[in-house]
Every structure is written in structure tokens, then in C-alpha cells.
C-alpha positions in Angstrom: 42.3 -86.2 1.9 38.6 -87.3 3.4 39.5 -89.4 6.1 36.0 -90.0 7.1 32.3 -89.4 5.4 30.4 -89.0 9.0 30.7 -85.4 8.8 28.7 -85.0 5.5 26.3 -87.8 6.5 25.2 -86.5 9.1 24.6 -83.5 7.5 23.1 -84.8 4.9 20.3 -86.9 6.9 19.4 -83.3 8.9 18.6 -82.0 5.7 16.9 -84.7 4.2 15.0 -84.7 7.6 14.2 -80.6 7.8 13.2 -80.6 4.2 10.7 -83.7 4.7 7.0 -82.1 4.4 5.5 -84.8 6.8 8.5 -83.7 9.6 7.2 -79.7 9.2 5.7 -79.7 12.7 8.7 -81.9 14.7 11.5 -80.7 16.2 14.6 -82.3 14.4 17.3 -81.6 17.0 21.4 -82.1 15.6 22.8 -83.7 19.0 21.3 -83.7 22.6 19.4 -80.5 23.5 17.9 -79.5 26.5 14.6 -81.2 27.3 11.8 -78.6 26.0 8.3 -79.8 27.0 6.8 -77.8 24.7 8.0 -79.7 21.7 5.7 -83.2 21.9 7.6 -84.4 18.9 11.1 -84.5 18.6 13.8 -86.6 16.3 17.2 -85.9 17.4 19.9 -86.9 14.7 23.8 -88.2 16.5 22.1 -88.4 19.8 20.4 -91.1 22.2 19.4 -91.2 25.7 22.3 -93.3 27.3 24.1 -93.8 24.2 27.6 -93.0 24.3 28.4 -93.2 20.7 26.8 -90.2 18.2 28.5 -92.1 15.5 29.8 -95.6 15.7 32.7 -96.3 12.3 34.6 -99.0 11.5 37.2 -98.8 7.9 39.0 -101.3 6.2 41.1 -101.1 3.2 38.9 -101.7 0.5 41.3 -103.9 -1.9 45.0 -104.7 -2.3 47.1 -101.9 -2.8 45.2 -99.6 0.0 43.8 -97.0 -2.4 40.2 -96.8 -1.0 38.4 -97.7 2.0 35.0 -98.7 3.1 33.9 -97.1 5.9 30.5 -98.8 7.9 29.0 -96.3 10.5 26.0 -96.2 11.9 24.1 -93.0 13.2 22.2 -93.1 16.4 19.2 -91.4 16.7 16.1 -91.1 19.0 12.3 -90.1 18.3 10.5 -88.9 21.2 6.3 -88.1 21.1 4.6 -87.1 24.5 1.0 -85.4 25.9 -0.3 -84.7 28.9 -2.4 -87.6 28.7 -2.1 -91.5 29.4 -2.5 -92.4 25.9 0.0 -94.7 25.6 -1.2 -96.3 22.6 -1.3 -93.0 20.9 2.1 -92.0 21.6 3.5 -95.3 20.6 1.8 -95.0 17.4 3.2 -91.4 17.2 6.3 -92.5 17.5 6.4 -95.0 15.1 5.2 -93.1 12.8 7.8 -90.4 13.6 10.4 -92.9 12.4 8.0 -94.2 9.7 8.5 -90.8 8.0 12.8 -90.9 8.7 12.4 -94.6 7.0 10.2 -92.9 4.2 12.5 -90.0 3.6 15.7 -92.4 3.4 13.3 -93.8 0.1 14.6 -92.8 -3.4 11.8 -90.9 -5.6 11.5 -88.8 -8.4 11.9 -85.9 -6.2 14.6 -87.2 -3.9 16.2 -89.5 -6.1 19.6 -89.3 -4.0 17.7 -89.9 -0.5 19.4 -93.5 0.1 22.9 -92.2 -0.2 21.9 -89.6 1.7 22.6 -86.9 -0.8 25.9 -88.2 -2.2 27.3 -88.6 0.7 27.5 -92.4 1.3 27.3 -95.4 -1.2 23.6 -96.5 0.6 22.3 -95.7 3.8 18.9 -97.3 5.8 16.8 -97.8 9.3 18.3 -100.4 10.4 17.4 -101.4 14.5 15.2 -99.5 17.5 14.4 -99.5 20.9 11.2 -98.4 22.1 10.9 -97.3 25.9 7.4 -95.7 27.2 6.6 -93.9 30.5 4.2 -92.4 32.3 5.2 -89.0 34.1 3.6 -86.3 33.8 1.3 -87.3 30.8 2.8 -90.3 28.3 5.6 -90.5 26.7 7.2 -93.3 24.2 10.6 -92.9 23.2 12.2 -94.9 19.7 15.7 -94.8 19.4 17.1 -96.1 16.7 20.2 -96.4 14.1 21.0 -94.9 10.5 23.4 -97.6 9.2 25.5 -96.5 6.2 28.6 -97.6 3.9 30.6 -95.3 2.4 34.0 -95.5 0.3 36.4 -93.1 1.1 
């Protein structure tokens, strides 16, 4: 028996993520990684800078009789664009539109009609909150994490 659908989830959303043609040239990273300055644009998936959750879940039965359950989760996730430069404006715009192209790739189309459940996976899933943190060190960097809320019957 499923006990949970995280697992499939999140494999889903790397998927949907790697196989997005506007994500080609960013690194899309499946947990924390070690910090490669090479790579100016990175989306990790299950990960965040001082996050201590990958995955937070909560389940409930989902009517008398404890047949089914929904199952809320949400995903955290973090986008990262950097340069050598002091940009800042450019890298927050970078970044946002880093995550503009997650929120896009969550959209059902003819292509990806299954996007919002990512795949099957979940009932719905969607960008739901973010955080955006910038710095300057050694060039400019702005940094969006952000959550992948999704519901799920199980």
C-alpha cells in the first residue's frame, strides 16, 4: 500500500523541470549539491538554504470509514542566478524569471496536459510562496526560494 505520494512528486516535478525547453541551460539540482560557481543558474528541487524540511506532509482520513486519505505537502525549493558583476537588478530579474519558467511548466497545455498534477502524481500541484535574498560577494547574486504545494489522495 502507497503510504505517501512525495516520492513520485518529486520525481515528477524534476522531470517536468529537465524536460522544460526554457530550463535547457540551468542546472536543476535533486537535493543540496555542493556549491559549483560555474553554474550561474541553478533550481534545486527538495532543497533550501537553511530549510530543514525537503518535504513538509500532513494526512488526514479523507471520509468516514478511513478508506482514503488526503495528503497536503509542500516541496521546498530554491532558484539561485549569479555573475561576476554587481548587477543586482539583473540577477533579481534572472531569478524571477527562473521561477517564472517552474510556475510556467506547472501550466497544463496541449503538450503537457498532466503538468498541474505533476504527471499523475498528485490531484493539483502549484507555486505557492518565496523568499528572495540577494548579496553581493564576489559578483551578485539573488537567491528565490520557494514552495511547490500539492494535494494528493492516497
Amino acid at each position: 500500500m502507497m503510504t505517501s505520494r512525495v516520492p513520485a512528486a518529486v520525481d515528477a516535478l524534476l522531470d517536468i523541470l529537465r524536460a522544460a525547453p526554457a530550463l535547457a541551460e540551468v542546472a536543476i539540482v535533486d537535493g543540496p549539491s555542493t556549491v559549483n560557481y560555474t553554474q550561474l543558474q541553478r533550481l534545486y528541487v527538495g532543497w533550501r538554504p537553511d530549510g530543514e524540511a525537503a518535504v513538509a506532509l500532513q494526512q488526514e482520513f479523507n471520509a468516514a470509514g478511513a478508506r482514503t486519505r488526503n495528503e497536503a505537502f509542500t516541496i521546498s525549493c530554491y532558484a539561485e542566478a549569479r555573475a561576476g558583476d554587481k548587477d543586482m537588478k539583473a540577477r533579481r530579474d534572472e531569478v524571477f524569471a527562473l521561477v517564472g519558467e517552474v510556475e510556467t511548466a506547472l501550466r497544463a497545455t496541449n503538450e503537457a496536459p498532466t503538468a498541474p498534477t505533476l504527471n499523475g502524481t498528485v490531484l493539483w500541484a502549484h507555486l505557492t510562496a518565496g523568499d528572495l535574498a540577494q548579496e553581493q560577494a564576489e559578483g551578485s547574486i539573488a537567491r528565490l526560494a520557494f514552495t511547490v504545494t500539492c494535494q494528493a489522495r492516497i
